[in-house]
C-alpha positions in Angstrom: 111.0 79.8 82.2 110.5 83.1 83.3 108.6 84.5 86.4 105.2 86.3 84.9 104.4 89.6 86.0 100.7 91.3 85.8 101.4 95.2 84.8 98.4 97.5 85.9 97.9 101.1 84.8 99.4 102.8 87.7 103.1 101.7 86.6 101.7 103.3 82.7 101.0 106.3 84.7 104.4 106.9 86.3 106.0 106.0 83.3 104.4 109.0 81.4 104.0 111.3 83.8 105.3 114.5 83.8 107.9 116.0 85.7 106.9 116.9 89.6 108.5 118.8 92.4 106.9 116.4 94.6 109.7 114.7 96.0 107.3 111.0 96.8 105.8 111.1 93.5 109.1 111.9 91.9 110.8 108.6 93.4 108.4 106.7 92.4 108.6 107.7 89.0 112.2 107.3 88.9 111.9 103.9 90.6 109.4 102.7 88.2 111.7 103.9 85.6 114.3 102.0 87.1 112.4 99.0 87.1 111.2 99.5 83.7 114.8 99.9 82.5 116.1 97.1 84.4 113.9 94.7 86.0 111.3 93.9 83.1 113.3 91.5 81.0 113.4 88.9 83.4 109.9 88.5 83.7 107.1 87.6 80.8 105.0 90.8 80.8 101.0 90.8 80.6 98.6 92.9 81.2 94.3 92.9 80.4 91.6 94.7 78.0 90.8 96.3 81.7 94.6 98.3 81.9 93.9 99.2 78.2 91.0 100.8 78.1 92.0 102.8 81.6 95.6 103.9 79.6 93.6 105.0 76.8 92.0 107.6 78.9 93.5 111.5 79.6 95.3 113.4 77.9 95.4 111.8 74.6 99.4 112.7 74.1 100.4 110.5 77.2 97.6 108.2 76.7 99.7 107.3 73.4 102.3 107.2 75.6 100.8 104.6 78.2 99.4 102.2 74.7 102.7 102.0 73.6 104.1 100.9 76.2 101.5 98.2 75.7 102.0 97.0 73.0 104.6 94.3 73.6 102.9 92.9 76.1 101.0 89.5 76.5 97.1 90.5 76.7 95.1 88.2 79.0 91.4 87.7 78.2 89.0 88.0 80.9 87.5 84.8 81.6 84.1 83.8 83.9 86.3 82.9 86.3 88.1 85.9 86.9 84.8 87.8 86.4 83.2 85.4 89.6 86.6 86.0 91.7 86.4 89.6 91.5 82.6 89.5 92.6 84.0 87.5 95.5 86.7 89.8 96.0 84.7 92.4 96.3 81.9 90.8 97.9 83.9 89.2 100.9 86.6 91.6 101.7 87.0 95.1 102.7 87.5 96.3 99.0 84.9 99.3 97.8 82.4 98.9 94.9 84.6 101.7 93.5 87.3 99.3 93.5 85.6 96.8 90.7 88.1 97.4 88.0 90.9 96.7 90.7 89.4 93.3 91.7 89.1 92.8 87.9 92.9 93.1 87.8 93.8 91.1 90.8 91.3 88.5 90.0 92.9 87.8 86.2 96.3 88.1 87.3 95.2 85.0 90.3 93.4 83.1 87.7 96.0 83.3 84.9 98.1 81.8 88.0 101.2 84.4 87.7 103.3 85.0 90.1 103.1 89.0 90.6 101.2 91.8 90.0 103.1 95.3 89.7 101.3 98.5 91.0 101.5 101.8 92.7 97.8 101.0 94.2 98.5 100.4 97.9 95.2 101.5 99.0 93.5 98.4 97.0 96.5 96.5 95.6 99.2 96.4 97.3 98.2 96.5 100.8 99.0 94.0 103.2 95.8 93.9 105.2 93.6 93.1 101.8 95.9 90.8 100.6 95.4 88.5 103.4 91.8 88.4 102.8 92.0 88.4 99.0 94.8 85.3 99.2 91.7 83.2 101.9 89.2 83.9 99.1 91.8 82.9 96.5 92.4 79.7 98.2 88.9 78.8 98.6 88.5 79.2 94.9 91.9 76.9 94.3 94.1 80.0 93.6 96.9 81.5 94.6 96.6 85.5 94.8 100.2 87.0 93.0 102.0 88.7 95.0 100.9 91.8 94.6 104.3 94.8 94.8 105.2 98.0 93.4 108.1 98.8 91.4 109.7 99.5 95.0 109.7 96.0 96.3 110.6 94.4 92.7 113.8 95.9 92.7 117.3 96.2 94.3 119.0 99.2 95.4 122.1 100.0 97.2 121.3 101.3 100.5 123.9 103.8 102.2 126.6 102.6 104.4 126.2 98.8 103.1 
């Protein structure tokens, strides 16, 4: 069985995003390519109503973009449960009020029990010092929080001189 991996807007984003001469945000669009190209067939893809409706926003070209690359995956309903999680989330760590559709998107991924969630969020997602907060709440509740990674850590390169 494979592992399952939660895909939130900001891998849509660099995946349709057009060409930069910002050398950061130009690796990390080539590196979520990468892991597009490579990496996403060994996992069981899904994604939320939430990641939708944010990649249906924009420019309506790309936003086509972003809902097609949609389409194949598995779309998890929002429960109570992951409704009440996020409240907590929010409620009990250092996460913003701004941040509600992000706890949204943790919150399903822990419910729905996968084992990752993919983003280029470090300020809410993937950040180590929330994440220890947001894995106690989880555990209080009887989950376990994904682990939460960008395209980055989800993927192997070869590194000079090795």
């Amino acid at each position: 069985m494979s592992e399952t991996i939660y895909i939130e807007t900001s891998i849509l984003g660099y995946l349709t995003a057009r060409a930069t001469n910002n050398l950061i945000l130009a690796a990390n669009m080539k590196v979520t390519q990468d892991w597009w190209d490579s990496r996403r067939s060994s996992f069981a893809l899904y994604t939320s109503e939430i990641v939708w409706d944010e990649a249906a926003k924009g420019d309506r070209e790309i936003a086509a973009q972003r809902l097609s690359l949609l389409q194949p995956l598995m779309i998890l309903d929002m429960t109570e449960s992951a409704i009440t999680l996020a409240q907590k989330f929010l409620q009990q760590s250092n996460l913003p009020l701004k941040a509600s559709n992000d706890a949204l998107h943790m919150a399903i991924a822990t419910v729905y029990g996968l084992n990752y969630l993919l983003t280029w969020n470090c300020k809410h997602m993937a950040n180590a010092q929330i994440q220890i907060k947001l894995s106690k709440i989880s555990s209080e509740f009887g989950y376990n929080l994904p682990i939460i990674c960008t395209p980055y850590q989800s993927i192997e390169y070869e590194v000079m001189g090795e």
